[in-house]
C-alpha angles and dihedrals in degrees: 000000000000108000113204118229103180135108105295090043085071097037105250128140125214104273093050095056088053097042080057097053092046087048098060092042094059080043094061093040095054087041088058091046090053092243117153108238140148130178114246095206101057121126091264100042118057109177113238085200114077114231099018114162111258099239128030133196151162122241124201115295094031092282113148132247132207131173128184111192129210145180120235097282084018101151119219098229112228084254090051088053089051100049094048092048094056090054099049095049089051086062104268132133118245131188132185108209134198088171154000090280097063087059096047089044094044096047093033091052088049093064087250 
């Protein structure tokens, strides 16, 4: 019997395949640029705190990140609002990001 390993067999739709994909490649970017960041949606790690980004870091100088991904049509939930707001009035840098791009701009516009 054939067993089938792809996307639906673990229950993932295509944006989240997608939103994953984006995910590890921010990861490896901030990684190269020597830039502290986890993802806080991994199999190990399930956020208590609902709408959590789904990577933080910490940029030079102690400063917060935060990045939300999302997929092209991707919707911000309402928690999600909340949470990054938080961080960006407590003096954090967030990105939304649909791609790599958003990450290098954000950070590179921030002097980073």
């Amino acid at each position: 019997m054939k067993r089938h390993h792809g996307p639906a067999h673990l229950g993932l739709t295509l944006p989240e395949i997608r939103e994953a994909t984006i995910q590890l490649d921010i990861l490896t970017y901030l990684k190269w640029r020597q830039i502290p960041a986890w993802s806080t949606h991994s199999s190990r790690n399930h956020p208590e705190t609902p709408g959590m980004a789904d990577i933080i870091g910490v940029l030079r100088g102690g400063r917060m990140l935060a990045v939300e991904v999302k997929s092209e049509g991707g919707i911000v939930s309402e928690a999600q609002q909340l949470w990054l707001q938080q961080v960006h009035f407590s003096g954090g840098l967030v990105i939304l990001a649909h791609c790599i791009e958003d990450v290098q701009r954000a950070i590179d516009g921030k002097g980073e």
